[in-house]
N, C-alpha and C positions, 0 to 999 in steps of 0.2 A: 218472669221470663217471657219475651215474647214469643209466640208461634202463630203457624198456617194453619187452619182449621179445611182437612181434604175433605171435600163436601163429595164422598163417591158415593151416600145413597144415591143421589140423584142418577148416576150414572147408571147403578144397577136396576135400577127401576124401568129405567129405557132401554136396559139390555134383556130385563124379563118380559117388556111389553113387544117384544118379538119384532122389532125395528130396528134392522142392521144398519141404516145409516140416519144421520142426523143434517138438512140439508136447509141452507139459509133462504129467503126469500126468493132471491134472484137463479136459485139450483145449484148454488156451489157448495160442495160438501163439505161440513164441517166437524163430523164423526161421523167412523165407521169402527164397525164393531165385527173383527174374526173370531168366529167362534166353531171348533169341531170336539173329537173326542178327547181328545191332547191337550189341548191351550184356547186359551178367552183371552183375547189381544187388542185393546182399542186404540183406535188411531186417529188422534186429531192435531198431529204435525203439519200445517199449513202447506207447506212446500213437497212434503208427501201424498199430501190429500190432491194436489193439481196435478201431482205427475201422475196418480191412479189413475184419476178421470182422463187424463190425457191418452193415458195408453188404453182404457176401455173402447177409447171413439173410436181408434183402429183398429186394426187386424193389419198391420205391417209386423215382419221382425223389430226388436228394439234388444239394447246391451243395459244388460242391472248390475250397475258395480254398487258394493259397496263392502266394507269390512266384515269378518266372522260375527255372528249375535247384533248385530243391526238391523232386523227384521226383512230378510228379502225373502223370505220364506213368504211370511202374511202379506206381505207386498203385490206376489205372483197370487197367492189365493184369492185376494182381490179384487184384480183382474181378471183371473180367470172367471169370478162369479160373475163378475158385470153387476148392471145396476137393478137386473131380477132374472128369476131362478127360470127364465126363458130363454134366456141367453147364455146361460151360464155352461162353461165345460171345464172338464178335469184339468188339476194341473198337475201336472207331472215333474219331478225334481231329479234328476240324477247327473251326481258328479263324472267329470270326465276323469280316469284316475289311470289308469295302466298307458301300454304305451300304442305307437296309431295302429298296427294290426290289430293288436284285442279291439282297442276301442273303433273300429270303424266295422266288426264283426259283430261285437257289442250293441252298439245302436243302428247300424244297416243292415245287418245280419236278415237273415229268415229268422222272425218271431223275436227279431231284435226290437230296443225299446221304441223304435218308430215304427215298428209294423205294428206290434200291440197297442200304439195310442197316436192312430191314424185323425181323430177329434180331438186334438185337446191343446192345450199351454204346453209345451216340453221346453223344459227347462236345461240348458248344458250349461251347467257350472261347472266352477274353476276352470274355464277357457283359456285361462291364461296358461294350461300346460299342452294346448292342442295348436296357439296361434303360429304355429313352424310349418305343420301337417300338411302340408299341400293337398293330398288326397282326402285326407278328414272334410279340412275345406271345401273340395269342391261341391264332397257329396253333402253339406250339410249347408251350402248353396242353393242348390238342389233344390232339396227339403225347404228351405226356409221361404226362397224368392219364386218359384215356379214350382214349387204344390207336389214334386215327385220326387218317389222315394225311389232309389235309383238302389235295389237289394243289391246284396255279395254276390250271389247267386244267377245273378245275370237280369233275374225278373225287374220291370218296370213300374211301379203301381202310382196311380195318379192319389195324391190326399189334398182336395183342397181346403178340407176345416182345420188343417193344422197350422198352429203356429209358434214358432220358433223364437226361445231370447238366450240370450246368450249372458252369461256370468261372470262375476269374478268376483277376487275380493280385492284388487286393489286395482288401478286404471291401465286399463290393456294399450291404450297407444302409446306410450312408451318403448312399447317390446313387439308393438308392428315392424314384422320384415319388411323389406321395400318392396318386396316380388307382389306383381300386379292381382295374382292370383284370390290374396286376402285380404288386400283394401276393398277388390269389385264387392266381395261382400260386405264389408265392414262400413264401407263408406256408400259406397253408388246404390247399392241395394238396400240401404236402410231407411228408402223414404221419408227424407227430409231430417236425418242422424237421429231417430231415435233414440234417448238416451234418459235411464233415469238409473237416480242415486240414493241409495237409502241415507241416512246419517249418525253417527256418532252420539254418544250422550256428549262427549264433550264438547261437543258442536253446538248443544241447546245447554246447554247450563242452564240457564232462565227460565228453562219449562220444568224445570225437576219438579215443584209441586206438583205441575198437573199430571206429570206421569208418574208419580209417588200416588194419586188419588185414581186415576186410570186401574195402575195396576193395586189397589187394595181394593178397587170396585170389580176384578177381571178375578180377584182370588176368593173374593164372597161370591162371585156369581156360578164360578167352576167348583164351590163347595171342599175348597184347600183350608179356609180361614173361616170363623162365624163370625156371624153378627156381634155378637158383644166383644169378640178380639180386636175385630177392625174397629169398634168405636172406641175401645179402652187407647188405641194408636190417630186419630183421627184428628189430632192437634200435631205439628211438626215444629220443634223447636226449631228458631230462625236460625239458632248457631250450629243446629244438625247438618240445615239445609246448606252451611257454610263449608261445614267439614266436608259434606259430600263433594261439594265443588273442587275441594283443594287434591281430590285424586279420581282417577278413573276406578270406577269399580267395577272390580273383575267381573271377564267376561260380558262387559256390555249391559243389555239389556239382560237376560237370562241372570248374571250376577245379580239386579238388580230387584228384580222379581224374589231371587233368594233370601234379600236385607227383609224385603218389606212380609215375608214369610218370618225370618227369626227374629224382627221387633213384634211382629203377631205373638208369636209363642211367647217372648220374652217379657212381653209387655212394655218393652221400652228401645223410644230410638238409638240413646245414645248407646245402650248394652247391645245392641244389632249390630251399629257401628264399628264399634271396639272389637268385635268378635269378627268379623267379616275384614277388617282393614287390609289391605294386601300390603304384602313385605317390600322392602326398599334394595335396593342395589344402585351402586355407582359403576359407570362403565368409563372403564378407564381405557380409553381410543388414541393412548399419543400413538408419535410411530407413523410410518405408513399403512396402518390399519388405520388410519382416523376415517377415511369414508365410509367403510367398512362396518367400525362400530360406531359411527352416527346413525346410523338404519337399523342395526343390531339396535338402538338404543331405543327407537322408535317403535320397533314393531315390538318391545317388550313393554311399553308403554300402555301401545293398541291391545295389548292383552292383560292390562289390567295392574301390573309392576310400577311403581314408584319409582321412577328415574331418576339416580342425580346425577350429573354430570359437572368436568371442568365448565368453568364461563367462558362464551365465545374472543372473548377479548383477555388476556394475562399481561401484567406488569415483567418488568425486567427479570430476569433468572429463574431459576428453576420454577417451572407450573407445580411439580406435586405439593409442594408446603403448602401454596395458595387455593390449597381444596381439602387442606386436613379438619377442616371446621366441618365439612358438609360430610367426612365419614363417618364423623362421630355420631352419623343420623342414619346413617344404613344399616342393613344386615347381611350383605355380602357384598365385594367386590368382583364385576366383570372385567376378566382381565385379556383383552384382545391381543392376538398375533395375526401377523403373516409372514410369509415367506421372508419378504423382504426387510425386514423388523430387524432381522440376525445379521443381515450386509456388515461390512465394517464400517460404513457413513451412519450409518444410525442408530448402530445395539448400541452405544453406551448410556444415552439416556432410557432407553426400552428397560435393558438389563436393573440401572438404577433406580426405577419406577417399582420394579419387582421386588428386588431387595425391602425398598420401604412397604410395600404392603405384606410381603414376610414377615416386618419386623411389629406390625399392629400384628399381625395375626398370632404370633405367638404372646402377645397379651390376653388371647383371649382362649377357653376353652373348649372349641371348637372350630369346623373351617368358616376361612372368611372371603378365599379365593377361589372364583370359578373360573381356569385356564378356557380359553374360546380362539379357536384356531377359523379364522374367515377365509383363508382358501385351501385346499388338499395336501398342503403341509403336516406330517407326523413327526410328532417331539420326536420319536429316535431319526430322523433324518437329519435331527439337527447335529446328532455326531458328528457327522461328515462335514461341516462348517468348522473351518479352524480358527483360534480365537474365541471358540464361546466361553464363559467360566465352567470347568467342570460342577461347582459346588450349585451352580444356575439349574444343568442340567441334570445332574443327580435330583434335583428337588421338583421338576415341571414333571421328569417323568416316572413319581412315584403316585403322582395326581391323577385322579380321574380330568380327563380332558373332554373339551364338544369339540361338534366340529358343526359350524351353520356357516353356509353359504348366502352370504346375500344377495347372490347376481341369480340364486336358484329360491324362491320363498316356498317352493311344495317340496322341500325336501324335510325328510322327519327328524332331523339334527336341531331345529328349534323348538320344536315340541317333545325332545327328549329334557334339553335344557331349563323349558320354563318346569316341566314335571318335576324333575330333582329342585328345580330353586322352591316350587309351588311346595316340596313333601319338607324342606329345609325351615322353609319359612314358620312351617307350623311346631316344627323343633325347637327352634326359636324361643318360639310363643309358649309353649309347653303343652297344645293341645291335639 
């Protein structure tokens, strides 16, 4: 059987000889090593390594998008250190979450989070539910481009060690208003568009070795795993490394940290794998839901869900037949609506898609439908529609239903969703 032999003494040895980065010839970095009381994190993704150093050479505001468990946490601590402990200041992370009064009382406040860490990295994440805020804006303009914290309170106070990035987890210009207010900062004040991105595993597939050797050198170092567990794992079947590619596994990096923990314990990759695999679901998006649950379908993905889906392209007549081959490989069907699904131009196929996934589902014993309602439509509103089958609607609303909005992604109706599929899944499975 071939395998990769993860050579992470080597890593751990340079991480005990108290050398946080690793830098080639010419000074370009090619590992750095986070390490606090929490996590031991190394980093020698190329395209992450240039945009650190990039953002250390400044002191402009800059925007850190990147997805949930893709590292912008170590990213910012990073930079915040600098390239030694003379330069180095706090960073500070706090989401932006309630609405723009709390949150402009919140962090402008007296004793708010900018007056307590007047030196440091301050981090606003999830921006993308503040980019409307007009006033949030200004004052966080303010703060970021001309150095003053402009309090609630009326007071003035100048910070000029602070500096300001702003967050997200998926790309804010899309959902830039046109009002001139929040591009002057977003655009004209960001010194040449400051801009870095963390990335995906699925995005380096290629690297999994070296981060499969990374993180079993970062869980011997942090004293989670010993020595002779990490070596008894320290060969990686090539057809491991194959399986791993063929899904995202949950939750990112953090998910991934947890594999290379339960092949420690377990003594083996493939028994890690098998135990960890994340459960499958088809999202079934005909309808005028289709844009709807394309996104839906995506951001279950980005969290770690096995997606199948119809093929973009279908032969003559009916699509459901031409996808009964790919249910027979799920564990539950996503069955999307909206408003407009119930019209009289389009429920007969909606309606008929339903029926047949009714008709697997009592094959089996258990549910196999999660009803997913994409915009503020409630099945009992669907009474008032005449024309529906009653035996339709007797049946959707005896179901527990969601409701995820995709034009809103901070709303907690997707992470009610993946929760119930996440506690389903392991029902499943029988564990």
């Amino acid at each position: 059987m071939k395998s990769i032999k993860l050579e992470w003494p080597k890593l751990l040895r340079l991480a005990r000889s108290g050398r946080p980065e690793k830098r080639a010839l010419g000074g370009r970095a090619t590992l750095m090593l986070w390490s606090d009381s929490k996590k031991t994190v190394f980093v020698s993704d190329p395209g992450l390594l240039e945009q650190i150093d990039a953002a250390r050479s400044h002191s402009n505001p800059f925007v850190l998008i990147g997805p949930q468990h893709t590292g912008k946490n170590v990213f910012l601590n990073l930079v915040a250190r600098g390239v030694s402990k003379s330069n180095s200041v706090p960073c500070v992370d706090e989401n932006v979450l309630g609405n723009m009064d709390e949150e402009i009382e919140r962090f402008f406040g007296k004793d708010g989070v900018v007056d307590r860490n007047r030196s440091a990295l301050l981090h606003f994440d999830f921006m993308e539910r503040a980019v409307t805020w007009d006033a949030f804006i200004d004052k966080l303009n303010k703060v970021a481009v001309e150095r003053v914290l402009e309090r609630t309170d009326g007071k003035v106070i100048r910070c000029p060690m602070i500096r300001v990035v702003l967050g997200g987890n998926y790309d804010l210009p899309p959902i830039f208003p046109g009002g001139p207010r929040l591009i002057k900062y977003l655009y004209a004040a960001l010194a040449g568009h400051q801009h870095a991105q963390t990335r995906r595993l699925a995005e380096q597939e290629h690297r999994l070795p070296v981060i499969l050797e990374e993180m079993l050198a970062a869980l011997v170092f942090r004293g989670e795993i010993s020595s002779p567990d990490a070596k008894k794992i320290e060969r990686v079947p090539v057809a491991c490394i194959d399986r791993l590619r063929q899904y995202s596994v949950p939750n990112e990096f953090t998910g991934l940290f947890g594999l290379v923990r339960s092949a420690a314990r377990i003594g083996s990759w493939d028994s890690a794998i098998n135990e960890t695999r994340p459960g499958t679901v088809f999202v079934a998006w005909g309808g005028k839901s289709r844009v709807g649950g394309a996104r839906l379908a995506e951001r279950l993905r980005e969290s770690g869900v096995l997606v199948e889906k119809a093929p973009e392209s279908l032969g003559v007549g009916d699509w459901w037949p031409q996808i009964k081959s790919k249910l027979s490989n799920v564990d539950f069907i996503v069955f999307t609506f909206c408003h407009q699904d119930f019209m009289a131009s389009s429920r007969l196929v909606k309606l008929k898609e339903w029926r047949e996934a009714v008709e697997i589902e009592r094959t089996l014993a258990r549910p196999l439908i999660f009803p997913v309602f994409l915009d503020k439509t409630r099945p009992e509103q669907l009474k008032s529609i005449p024309g529906i089958e009653s035996a339709f609607l007797e049946d959707l609303l005896k179901r527990h239903w969601y409701w995820v909005s995709w034009r809103n992604r901070t709303r907690s109706g997707f992470e009610v969703l993946h929760a119930e599929l996440s506690r389903w899944f392991k029902i499943v499975r029988g564990s």
